[in-house]
N, C-alpha and C positions, 0 to 999 in steps of 0.2 A: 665252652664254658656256659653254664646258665645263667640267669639272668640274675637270679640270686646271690652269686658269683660274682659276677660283674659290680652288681651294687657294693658287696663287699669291699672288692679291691679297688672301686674308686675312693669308697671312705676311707682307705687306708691311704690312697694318692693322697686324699685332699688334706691329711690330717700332717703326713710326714712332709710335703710343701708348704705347709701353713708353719710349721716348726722349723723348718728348718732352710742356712741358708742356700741362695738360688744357686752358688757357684758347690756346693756340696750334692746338690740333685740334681745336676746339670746332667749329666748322664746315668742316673739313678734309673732304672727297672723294677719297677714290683709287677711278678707274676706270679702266677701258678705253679708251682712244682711240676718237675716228670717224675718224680719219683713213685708218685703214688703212694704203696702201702709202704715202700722205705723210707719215707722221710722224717718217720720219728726214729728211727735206728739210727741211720744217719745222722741226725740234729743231737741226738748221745753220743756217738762216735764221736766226733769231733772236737766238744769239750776234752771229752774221757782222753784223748790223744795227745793235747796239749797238755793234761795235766800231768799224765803217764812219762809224759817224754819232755817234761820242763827241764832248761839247764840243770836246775839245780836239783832235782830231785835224778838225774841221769848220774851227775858228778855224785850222789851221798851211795846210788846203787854200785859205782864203780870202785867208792873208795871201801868198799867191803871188801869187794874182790880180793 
């Protein structure tokens, strides 16, 4: 990680401990991705998935059927 980096993700440490409470970041991790170049695909995915395959939008595609 660069040093750039680093400055980064402690600003983000100090900002999300300042916010919030201690028993909620108790075991909280902010890092770096492995993803690399897929982590904006992924971070799409993921909504898009929930949304695709919400109860209720599953029950309106089935009651076509």
């Amino acid at each position: 990680m660069t040093w750039a980096e680093e400055q980064l993700f402690a600003g983000i440490r100090e900002m999300v401990y300042r916010r919030s409470l201690p028993l909620a970041t108790r075991k909280l991790q902010i890092v770096a991705t492995k993803l690399d170049t897929r982590s904006g695909l992924v971070g799409l995915a993921l909504p898009l998935a929930d949304g695709i395959f919400a109860p209720d939008r599953v029950g309106a595609l089935i009651s076509r059927v």
